[in-house]
GULO-345512 format. One record per residue (C-alpha): residue in three letters; y, x, z. Coordinates in steps of 0.25 Angstrom, whole numbers, padded with zeros to 4 digits, always signed. Layout:
% residues N
ALAYXZ
...
% end
This chain:
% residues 405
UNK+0000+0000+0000
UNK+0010+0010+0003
UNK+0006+0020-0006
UNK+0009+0010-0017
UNK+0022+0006-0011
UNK+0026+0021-0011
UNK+0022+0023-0025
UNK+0032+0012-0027
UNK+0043+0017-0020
UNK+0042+0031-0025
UNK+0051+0029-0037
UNK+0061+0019-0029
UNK+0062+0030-0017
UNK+0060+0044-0025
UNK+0074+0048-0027
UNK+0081+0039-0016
UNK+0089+0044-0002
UNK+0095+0037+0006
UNK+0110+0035+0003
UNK+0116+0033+0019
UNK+0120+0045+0025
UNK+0113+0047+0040
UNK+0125+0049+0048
UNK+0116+0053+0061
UNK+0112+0067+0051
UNK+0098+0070+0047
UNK+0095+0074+0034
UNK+0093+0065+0022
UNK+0090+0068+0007
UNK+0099+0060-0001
UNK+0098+0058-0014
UNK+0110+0059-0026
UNK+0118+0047-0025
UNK+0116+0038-0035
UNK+0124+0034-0049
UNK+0132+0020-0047
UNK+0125+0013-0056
UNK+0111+0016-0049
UNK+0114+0007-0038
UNK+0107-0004-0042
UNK+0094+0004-0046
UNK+0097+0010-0030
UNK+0098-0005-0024
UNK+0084-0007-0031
UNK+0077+0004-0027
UNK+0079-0001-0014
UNK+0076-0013-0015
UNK+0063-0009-0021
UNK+0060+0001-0008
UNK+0063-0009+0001
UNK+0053-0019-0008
UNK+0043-0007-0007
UNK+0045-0007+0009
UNK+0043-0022+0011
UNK+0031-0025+0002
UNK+0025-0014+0011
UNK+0031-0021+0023
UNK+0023-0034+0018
UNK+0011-0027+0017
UNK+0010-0021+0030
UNK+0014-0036+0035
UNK+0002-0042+0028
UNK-0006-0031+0037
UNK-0001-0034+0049
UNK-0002-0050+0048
UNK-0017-0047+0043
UNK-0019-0039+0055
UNK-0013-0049+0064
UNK-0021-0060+0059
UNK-0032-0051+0063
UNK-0028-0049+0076
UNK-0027-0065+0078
UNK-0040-0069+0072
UNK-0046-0060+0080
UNK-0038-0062+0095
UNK-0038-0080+0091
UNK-0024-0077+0091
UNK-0014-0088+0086
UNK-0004-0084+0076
UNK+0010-0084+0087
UNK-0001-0074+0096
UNK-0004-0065+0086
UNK+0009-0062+0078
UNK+0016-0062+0094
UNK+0009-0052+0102
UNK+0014-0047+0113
UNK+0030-0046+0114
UNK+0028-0059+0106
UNK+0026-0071+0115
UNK+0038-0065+0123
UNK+0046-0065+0112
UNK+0041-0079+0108
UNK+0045-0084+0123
UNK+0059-0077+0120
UNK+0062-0088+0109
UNK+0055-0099+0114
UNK+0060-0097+0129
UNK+0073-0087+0128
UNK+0072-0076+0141
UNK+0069-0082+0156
UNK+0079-0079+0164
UNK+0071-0073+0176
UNK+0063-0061+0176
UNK+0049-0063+0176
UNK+0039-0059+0188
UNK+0027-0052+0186
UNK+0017-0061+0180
UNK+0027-0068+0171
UNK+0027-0059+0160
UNK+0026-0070+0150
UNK+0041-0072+0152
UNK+0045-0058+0153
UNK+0053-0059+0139
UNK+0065-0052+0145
UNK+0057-0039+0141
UNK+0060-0043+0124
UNK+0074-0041+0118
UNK+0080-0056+0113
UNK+0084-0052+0096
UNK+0071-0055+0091
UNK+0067-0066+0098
UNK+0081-0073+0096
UNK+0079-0072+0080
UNK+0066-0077+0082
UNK+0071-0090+0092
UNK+0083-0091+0080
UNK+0072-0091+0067
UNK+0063-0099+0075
UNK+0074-0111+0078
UNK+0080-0110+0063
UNK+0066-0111+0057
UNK+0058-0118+0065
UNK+0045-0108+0064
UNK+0038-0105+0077
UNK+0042-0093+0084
UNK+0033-0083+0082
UNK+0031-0086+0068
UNK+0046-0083+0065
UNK+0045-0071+0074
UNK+0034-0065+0064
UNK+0040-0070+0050
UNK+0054-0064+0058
UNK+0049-0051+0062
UNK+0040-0050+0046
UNK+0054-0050+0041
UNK+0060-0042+0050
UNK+0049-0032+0048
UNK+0053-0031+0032
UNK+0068-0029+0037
UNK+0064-0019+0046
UNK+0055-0008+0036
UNK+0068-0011+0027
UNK+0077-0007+0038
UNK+0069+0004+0040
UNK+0070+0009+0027
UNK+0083+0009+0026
UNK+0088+0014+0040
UNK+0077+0027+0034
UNK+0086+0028+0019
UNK+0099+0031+0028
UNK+0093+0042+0035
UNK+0079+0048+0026
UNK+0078+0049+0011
UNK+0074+0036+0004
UNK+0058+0040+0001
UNK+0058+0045+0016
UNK+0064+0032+0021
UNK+0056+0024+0012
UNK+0043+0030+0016
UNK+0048+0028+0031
UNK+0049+0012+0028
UNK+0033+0011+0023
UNK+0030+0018+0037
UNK+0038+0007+0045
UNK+0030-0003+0038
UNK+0017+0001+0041
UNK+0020+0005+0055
UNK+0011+0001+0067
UNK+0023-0005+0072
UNK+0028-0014+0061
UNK+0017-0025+0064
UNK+0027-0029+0073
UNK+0033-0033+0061
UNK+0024-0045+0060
UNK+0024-0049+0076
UNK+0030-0055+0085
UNK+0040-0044+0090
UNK+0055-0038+0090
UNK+0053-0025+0083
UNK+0054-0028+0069
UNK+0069-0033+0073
UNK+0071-0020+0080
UNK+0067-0010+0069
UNK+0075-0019+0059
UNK+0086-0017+0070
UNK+0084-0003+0073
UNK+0084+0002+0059
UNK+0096-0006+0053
UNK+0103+0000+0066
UNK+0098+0013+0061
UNK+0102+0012+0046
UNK+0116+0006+0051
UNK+0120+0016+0060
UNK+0116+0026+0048
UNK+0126+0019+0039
UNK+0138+0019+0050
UNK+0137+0004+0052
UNK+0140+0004+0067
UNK+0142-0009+0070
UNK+0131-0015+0063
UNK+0121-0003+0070
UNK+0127-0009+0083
UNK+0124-0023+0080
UNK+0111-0020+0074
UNK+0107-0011+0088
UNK+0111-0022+0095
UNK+0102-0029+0089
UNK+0091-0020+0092
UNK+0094-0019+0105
UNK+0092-0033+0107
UNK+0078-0032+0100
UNK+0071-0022+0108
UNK+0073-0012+0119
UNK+0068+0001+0109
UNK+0083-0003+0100
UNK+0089+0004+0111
UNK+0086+0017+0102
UNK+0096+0010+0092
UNK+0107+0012+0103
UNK+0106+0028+0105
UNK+0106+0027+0088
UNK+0119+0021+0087
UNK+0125+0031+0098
UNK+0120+0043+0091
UNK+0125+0038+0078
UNK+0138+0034+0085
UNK+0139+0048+0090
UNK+0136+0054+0076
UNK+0147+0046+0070
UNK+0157+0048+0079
UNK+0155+0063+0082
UNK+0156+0065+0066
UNK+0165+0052+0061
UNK+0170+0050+0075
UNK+0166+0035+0069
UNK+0169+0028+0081
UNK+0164+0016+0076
UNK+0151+0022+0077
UNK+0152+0017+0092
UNK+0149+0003+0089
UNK+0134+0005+0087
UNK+0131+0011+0101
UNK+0140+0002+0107
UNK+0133-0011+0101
UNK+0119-0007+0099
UNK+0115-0009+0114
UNK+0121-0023+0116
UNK+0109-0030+0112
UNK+0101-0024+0123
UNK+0111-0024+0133
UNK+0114-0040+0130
UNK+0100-0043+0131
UNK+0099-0036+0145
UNK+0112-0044+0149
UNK+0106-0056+0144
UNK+0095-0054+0153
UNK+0103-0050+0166
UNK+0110-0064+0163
UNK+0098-0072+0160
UNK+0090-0067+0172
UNK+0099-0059+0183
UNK+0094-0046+0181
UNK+0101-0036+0174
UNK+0088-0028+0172
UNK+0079-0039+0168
UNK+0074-0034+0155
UNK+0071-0019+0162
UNK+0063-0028+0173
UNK+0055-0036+0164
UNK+0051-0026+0156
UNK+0046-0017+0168
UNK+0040-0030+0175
UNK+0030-0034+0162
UNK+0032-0022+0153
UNK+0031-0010+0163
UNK+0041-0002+0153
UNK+0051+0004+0159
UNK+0057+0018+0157
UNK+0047+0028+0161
UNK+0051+0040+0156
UNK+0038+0041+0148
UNK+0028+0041+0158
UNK+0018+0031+0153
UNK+0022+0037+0139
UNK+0015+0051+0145
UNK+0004+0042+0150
UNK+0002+0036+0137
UNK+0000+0050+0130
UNK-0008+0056+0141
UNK-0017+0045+0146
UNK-0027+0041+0132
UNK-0039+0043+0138
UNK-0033+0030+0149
UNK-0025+0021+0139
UNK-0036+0023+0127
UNK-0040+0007+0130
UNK-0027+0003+0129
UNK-0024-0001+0113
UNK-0009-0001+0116
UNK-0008+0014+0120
UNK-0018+0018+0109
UNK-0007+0012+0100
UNK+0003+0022+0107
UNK-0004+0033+0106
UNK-0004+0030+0091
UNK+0011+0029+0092
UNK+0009+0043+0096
UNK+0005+0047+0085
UNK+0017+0042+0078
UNK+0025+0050+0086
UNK+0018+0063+0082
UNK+0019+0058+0069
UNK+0036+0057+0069
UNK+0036+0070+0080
UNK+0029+0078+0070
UNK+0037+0073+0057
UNK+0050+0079+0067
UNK+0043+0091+0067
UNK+0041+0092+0052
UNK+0057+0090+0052
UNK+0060+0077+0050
UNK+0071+0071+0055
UNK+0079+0059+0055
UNK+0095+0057+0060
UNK+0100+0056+0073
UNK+0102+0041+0074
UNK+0088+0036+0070
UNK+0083+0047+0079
UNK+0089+0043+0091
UNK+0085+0029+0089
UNK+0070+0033+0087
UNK+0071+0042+0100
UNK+0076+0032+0111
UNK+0063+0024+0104
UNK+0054+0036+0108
UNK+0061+0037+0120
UNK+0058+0024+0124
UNK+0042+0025+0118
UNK+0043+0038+0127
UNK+0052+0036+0141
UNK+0047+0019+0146
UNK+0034+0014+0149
UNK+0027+0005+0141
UNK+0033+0009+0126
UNK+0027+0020+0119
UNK+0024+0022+0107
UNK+0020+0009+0102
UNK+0021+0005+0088
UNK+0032-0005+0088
UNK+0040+0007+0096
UNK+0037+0016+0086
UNK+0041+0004+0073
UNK+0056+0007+0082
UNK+0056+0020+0079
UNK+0056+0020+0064
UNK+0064+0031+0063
UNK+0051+0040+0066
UNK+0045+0035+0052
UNK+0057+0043+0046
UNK+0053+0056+0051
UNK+0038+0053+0049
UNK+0041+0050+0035
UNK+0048+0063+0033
UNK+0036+0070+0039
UNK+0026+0065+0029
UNK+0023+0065+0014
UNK+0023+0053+0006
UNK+0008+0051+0005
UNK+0007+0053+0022
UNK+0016+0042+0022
UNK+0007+0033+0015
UNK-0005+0037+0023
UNK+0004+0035+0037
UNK+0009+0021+0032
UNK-0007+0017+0030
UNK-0011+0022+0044
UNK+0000+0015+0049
UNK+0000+0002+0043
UNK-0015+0001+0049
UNK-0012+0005+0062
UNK+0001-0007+0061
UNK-0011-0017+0056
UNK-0020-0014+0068
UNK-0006-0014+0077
UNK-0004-0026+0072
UNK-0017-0032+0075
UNK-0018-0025+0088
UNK-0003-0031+0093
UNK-0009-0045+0089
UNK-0023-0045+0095
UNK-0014-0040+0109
UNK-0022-0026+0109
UNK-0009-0018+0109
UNK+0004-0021+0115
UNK+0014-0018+0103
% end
């Protein structure tokens, strides 16, 4: 599948470079600027990438809604149960009942919704009540959506900072990540990633105020967004320190409002100003740790070897080699991206109950640039394979309730 996709691309890619200038540095080969009059043959070579990324896209759905329907036949699952695992009945009980304005004891975890960011499930409580369609339903047909829009985003958040092949390749990866079967669940990443790498190509471009709005709205997705605020105040600090753009300072200064408002929110709705910290330490047992369980999780496979959900970790692992060693090779991306996709690891790394997890990982797009610069074409392919079967049997282990996503 890929291979053909790529043969395809080859001719619409070959000579192409991204034409946005990464403002946080890094290197990028850029290509001679194009005549006037080849604009339009430009406007549809991209149009015909993006064609290429989403037909791939809508293969690697048709995997996962096969592998999900396994999972379902086989568990006697009804649909709502297998396409909302996990996070999925929370979020459910966010549109159908809003936030309860206590804080749960121990032993009512089923109304711990607190713990999960309100963005996603408002646009699902908004398309629900325009259509008519039952929640979970619109959730899934949302989030399939948002998942074409998301590989797109990617793609072209990588042109602004990588050579056109380079980013183009980086895109095929997205999609065939273990992560992007959330793609087709019940869950908020795939709003986050569309986010999180609009932010990215925004703040590439200068746009301040939009990366600011956009951030916020990131923020108020999902907690690992956070990364998007250290981004804006790095590219701040470029701009200003070479432009002295002090326009630069309405990112920063926006991007953290959507987490900060949901956290008021909750402090009116329930008394406590630190109701979502509590919540998530009372059901979750996450809290910052300063990597301790993360040490445990690399040091104790012969005690967690049972447990499918760290064997899936310690596959993450592997993907982290994978990026540490393509650093090691020499590639590199800017500043901005960089410190986005750190404060994710840091988070993987320094609180309890994160880790490398595949949907954690999907956040950190940025680390398929560098493993892309790594590797040769045909190594690419191979890698998309591997990991488009792993992202079938994520998808099937999240829906049979084997591995907690």
């Amino acid at each position: 599948m890929f291979t053909q996709l790529l043969r395809r691309a080859r001719l619409v890619t070959a000579g192409g470079a991204p034409t946005d200038d990464p403002p946080e540095g890094g290197t990028v080969v850029r290509a001679p600027a194009a005549p006037h009059g080849d604009a339009p043959h430009a406007r549809r070579e991209r149009l015909r990438t993006s064609a290429l990324i989403l037909i791939a896209y809508l293969l690697s759905r048709v995997v996962v809604l096969g592998a999900v329907e396994v999972a379902r036949r086989q568990q006697g699952l009804d649909w709502s149960r297998a396409f909302a695992p996990w996070d999925g009945p929370f979020y459910v009980a966010i549109v159908e009942h809003g936030y309860p304005g206590f804080i749960p004891e121990p032993g009512q975890g089923h109304l711990a919704t607190a713990a999960f960011f309100p963005l996603f499930p408002m646009l699902v409580r908004g398309l629900s009540d325009v259509t008519g369609a039952p929640v979970v339903a619109t959730g899934v047909v949302l989030n399939t959506l948002l998942g074409g829009v998301a590989v797109l985003a990617v793609h072209a958040a990588g042109r602004a900072v990588l050579p056109a092949r380079t980013a183009f390749l980086a895109a095929l990866v997205v999609v065939a990540m273990p992560g992007s079967a959330t793609f087709s669940l019940f869950m908020s990443d795939p709003l986050l990633v569309v986010l999180a790498a609009s932010c990215l190509l925004l703040l590439a471009r200068h746009r301040w105020t939009s990366a600011g709005l956009v951030a916020m709205a990131a923020t108020a997705t999902r907690p690992n967004a956070l990364g998007l605020v250290a981004a804006a105040a790095v590219a701040s600090f470029l701009a200003l320190r070479r432009d002295r753009d002090v326009r630069s300072l309405v990112a920063p200064a926006l991007a953290p409002l959507g987490v900060l408002g949901y956290w008021g929110f909750l402090w009116w709705h329930t008394g406590r100003p630190d109701a979502w910290f509590v919540v998530q330490e009372r059901f979750w047992h996450q809290g910052l740790d300063f990597g301790i369980e993360f040490a445990y999780i690399v040091t104790g496979f012969s005690e967690l070897v049972h447990d499918h959900t760290y064997l899936v970790m310690w596959a993450g692992f592997f993907w982290l080699a994978l990026a540490a060693w393509a650093v090691w090779r020499g590639a590199r991306i800017p500043a901005v991206p960089a410190t986005y996709t750190l404060v994710l690891l840091a988070q993987m790394l320094a609180y309890s109950g994160v880790g490398p997890r595949p949907r954690f990982l999907l956040a950190a797009f940025p680390l398929v640039w560098l493993v892309v610069q790594a590797l040769r074409e045909r190594a690419v392919v191979a890698l998309c394979g591997v990991l488009l079967v792993t992202q079938a049997l994520v998808a099937w282990a999240y829906a049979s309730q084997y591995v907690i996503p």
